[in-house]
C-alpha positions in Angstrom: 15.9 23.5 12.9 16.0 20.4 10.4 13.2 20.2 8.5 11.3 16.8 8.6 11.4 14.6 5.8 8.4 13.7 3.3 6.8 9.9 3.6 8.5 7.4 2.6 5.7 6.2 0.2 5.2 9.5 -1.7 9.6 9.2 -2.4 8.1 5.6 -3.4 6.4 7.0 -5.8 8.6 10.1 -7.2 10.8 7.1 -7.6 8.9 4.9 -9.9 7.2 7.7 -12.1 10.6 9.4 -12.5 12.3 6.4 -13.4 9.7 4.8 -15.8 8.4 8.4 -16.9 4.8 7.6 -16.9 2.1 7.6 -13.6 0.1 5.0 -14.9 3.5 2.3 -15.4 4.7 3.1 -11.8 1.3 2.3 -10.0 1.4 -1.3 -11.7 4.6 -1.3 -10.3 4.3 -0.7 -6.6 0.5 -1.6 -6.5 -0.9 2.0 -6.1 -4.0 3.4 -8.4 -2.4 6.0 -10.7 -4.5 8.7 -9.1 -2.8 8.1 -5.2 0.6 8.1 -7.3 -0.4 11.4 -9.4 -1.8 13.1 -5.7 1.3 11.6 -3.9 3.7 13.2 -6.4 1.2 16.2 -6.3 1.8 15.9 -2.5 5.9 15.9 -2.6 5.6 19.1 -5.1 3.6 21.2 -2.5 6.1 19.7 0.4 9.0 20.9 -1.5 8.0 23.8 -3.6 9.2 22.9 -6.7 7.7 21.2 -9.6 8.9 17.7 -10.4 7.3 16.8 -13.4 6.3 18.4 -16.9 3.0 16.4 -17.6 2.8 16.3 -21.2 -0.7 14.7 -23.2 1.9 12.0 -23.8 3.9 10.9 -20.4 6.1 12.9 -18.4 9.3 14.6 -18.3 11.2 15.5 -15.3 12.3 19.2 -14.4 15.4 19.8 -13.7 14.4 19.9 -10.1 13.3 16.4 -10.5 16.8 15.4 -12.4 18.2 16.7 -9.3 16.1 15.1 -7.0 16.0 11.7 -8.6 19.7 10.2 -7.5 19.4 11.1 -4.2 16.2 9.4 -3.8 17.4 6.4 -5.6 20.1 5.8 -3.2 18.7 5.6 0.1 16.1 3.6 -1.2 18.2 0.7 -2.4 20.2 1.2 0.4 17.0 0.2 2.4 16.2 -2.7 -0.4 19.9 -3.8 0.6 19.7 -3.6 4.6 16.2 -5.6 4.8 18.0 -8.5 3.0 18.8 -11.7 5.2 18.0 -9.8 8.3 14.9 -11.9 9.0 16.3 -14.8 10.7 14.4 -16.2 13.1 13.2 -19.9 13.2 10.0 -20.5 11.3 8.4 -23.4 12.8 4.9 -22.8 14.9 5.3 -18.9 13.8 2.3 -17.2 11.2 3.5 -14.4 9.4 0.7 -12.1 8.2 1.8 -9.2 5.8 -0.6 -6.8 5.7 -1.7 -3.1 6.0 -2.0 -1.1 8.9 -6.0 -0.9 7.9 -6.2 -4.8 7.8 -4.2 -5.1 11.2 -6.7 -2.8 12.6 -10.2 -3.8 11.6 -9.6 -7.4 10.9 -6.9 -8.7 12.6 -6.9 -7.4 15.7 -10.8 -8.3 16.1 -10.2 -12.0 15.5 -7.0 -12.5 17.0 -8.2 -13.3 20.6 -9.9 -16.2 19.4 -7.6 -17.6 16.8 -4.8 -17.3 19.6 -7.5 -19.2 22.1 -7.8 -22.2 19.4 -4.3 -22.4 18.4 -2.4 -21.1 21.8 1.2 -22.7 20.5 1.1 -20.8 17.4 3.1 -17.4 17.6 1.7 -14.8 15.1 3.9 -11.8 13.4 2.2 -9.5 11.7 3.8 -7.1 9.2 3.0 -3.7 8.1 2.7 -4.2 4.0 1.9 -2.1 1.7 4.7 -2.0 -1.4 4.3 -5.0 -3.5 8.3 -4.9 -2.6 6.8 -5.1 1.0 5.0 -8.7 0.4 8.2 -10.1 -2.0 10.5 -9.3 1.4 8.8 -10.9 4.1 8.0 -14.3 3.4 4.9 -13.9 4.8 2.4 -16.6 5.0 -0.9 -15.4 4.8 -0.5 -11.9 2.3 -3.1 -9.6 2.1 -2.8 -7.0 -0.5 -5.0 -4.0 -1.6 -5.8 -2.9 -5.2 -7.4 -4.6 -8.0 -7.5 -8.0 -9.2 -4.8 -7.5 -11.7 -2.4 -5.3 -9.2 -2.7 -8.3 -6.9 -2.1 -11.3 -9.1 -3.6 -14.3 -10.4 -2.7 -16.0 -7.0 -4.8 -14.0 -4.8 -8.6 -14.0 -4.4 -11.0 -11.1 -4.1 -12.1 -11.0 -0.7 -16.0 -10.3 -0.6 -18.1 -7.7 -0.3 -16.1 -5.2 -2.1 -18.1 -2.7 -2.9 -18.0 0.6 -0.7 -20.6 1.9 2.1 -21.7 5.3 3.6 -20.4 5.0 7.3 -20.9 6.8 10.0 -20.9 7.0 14.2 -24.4 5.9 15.7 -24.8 8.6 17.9 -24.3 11.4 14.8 -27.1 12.5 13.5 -28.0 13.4 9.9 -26.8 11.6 6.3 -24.5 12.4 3.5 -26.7 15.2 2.3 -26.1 16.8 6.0 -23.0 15.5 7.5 -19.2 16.1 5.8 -18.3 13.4 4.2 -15.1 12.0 4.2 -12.9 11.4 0.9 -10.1 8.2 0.5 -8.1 9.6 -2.2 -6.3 7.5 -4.6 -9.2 4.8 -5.2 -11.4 4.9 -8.9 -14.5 5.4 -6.5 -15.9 7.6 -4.0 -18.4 10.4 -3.4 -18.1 11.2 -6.9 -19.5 7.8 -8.2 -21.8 7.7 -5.5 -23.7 11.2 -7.0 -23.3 9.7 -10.3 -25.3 6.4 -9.6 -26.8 6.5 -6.6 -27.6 10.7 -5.5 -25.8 13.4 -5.9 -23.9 15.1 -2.7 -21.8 17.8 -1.7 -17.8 17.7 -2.3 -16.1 16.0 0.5 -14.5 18.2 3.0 -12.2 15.8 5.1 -9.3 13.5 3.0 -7.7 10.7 3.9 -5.2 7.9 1.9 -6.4 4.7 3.9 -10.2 3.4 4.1 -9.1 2.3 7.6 -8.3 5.9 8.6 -11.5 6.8 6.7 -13.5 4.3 9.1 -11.4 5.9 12.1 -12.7 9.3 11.3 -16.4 8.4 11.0 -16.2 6.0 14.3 -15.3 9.0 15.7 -17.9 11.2 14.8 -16.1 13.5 12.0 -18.8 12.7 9.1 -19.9 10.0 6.8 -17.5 7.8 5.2 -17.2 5.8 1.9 -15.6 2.3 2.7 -15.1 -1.0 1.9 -17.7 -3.3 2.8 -15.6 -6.1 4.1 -13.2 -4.2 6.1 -15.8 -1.9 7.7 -18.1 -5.2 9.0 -16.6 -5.9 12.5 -17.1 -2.2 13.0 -20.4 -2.5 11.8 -21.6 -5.6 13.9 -20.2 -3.9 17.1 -21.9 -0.8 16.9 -18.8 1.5 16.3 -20.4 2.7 13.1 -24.0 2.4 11.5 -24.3 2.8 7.7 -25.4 6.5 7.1 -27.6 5.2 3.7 -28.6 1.6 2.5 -27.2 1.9 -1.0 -23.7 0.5 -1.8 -21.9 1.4 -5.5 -19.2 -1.1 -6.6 -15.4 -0.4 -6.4 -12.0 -1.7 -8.8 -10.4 -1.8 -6.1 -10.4 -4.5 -3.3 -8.9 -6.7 -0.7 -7.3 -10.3 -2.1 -5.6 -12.9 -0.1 -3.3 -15.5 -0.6 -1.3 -18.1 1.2 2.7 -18.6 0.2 2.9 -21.7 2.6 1.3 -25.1 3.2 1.0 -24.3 6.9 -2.8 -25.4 8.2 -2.5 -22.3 10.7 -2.6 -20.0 7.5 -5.7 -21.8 6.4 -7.2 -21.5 9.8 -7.2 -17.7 9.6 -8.2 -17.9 5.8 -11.0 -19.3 6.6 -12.1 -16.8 9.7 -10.8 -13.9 7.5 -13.1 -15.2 4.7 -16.2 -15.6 6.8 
């Protein structure tokens, strides 16, 4: 039986730590936190069963496991880099390319696109899983919105507001964070650890996920109490899918920023809707 292959985005990640030796280098590079690279890589160890890295006080040295692993990561991934090139060739004009993650698609896109179709019915909209910052350079996209902090996304983009994070749950569970398991996004500088530093202190979480908009998933769906952004957890919020499980808030270094790469007034349009 072949044995299925790892994600893509923890061989991202192998990738970029192996090559620049250092955690901390390859997050700046491919717009991670160095805690999701240092659990991805942590991730692709486990999956394999070999150890990849020596972590030394100073940086990191590979195994020879890693050595071995290292070129034949490298290949198919610039063989992927290679076969993306000029294969987007399809006329520009009344089409709005939004790059974006699957989190973004989900709770703020999809919500407003209806009514940004309604005002602008001759306006064809593509929207683009992105994650990589080698996503966003590749698509040309004209309304980019990128997850991580303010220097990760460039001086280009603005914060998108609120950013701090929220304890979310479904309506119909009953209890709090004290009560209810709470629901961990790895990989960010905040979560239920902060929040029992400055605001009360909880139990660990028992449910983990890598996305706040799988995080919001599981709570709209009755698995516990999740920490998450402010911003993308509002439509939820205003619709009833989730209720906040406590009033208090604690900030985040991480964060949604937008840009726009073209002049088009349809990418202002849902700017401004994204915005407000």
């Amino acid at each position: 039986m072949t044995k299925s292959l790892p994600p893509l985005n923890w061989l991202r990640s192998f990738e970029a730590a192996a090559r620049h030796l250092s955690f901390t280098t390859a997050a700046e590079e491919i717009g991670l936190t160095q805690s999701a690279v240092s659990q991805q890589i942590k991730s692709l160890e486990t999956r394999l069963g070999v150890q990849l890295f020596i972590r030394h006080a100073r940086g990191l040295a590979l195994t020879d496991a890693g050595r071995r692993l290292l070129p034949e990561v490298d290949a198919p991934l610039q063989a992927l880099s290679r076969a993306m090139v000029g294969m987007d060739t399809r006329p520009a004009r009344n089409l709005l390319t939004i790059a974006a993650s699957i989190s973004v698609a989900h709770w703020k896109i999809a919500p407003r696109l209806t009514e940004f179709r309604n005002r602008f019915p001759q306006t064809e909209v593509r929207i683009l899983s992105a994650i990589w910052p080698d996503d966003f350079h590749s698509t040309r996209a004209d309304v980019e919105i990128r997850f991580g902090s303010a220097q990760q996304a460039g001086p280009e983009a603005e914060a998108i507001l609120p950013d701090h994070l929220i304890a979310v749950k479904a309506p119909t569970l009953e209890g709090g964070v004290q009560d209810l398991p709470l629901i961990e996004t790895v990989g960010t500088s905040a979560g239920w650890q902060a929040w029992s530093r400055q605001i009360e202190t909880v139990p660990g979480a028992s449910i983990y996920t890598d996305t706040y908009g799988m995080a919001l998933h599981l709570a709209a769906h009755g698995n516990g109490v999740a920490l998450v952004n402010a911003w993308l957890a509002r439509h939820a919020l205003e619709t009833g899918l989730v209720t906040q499980a406590h009033p208090a808030s604690v900030p985040s270094q991480e964060g949604y920023h937008l840009s726009i790469t073209s002049d088009k007034w349809q990418a202002a349009a849902l700017r401004e809707s994204l915005l407000h």
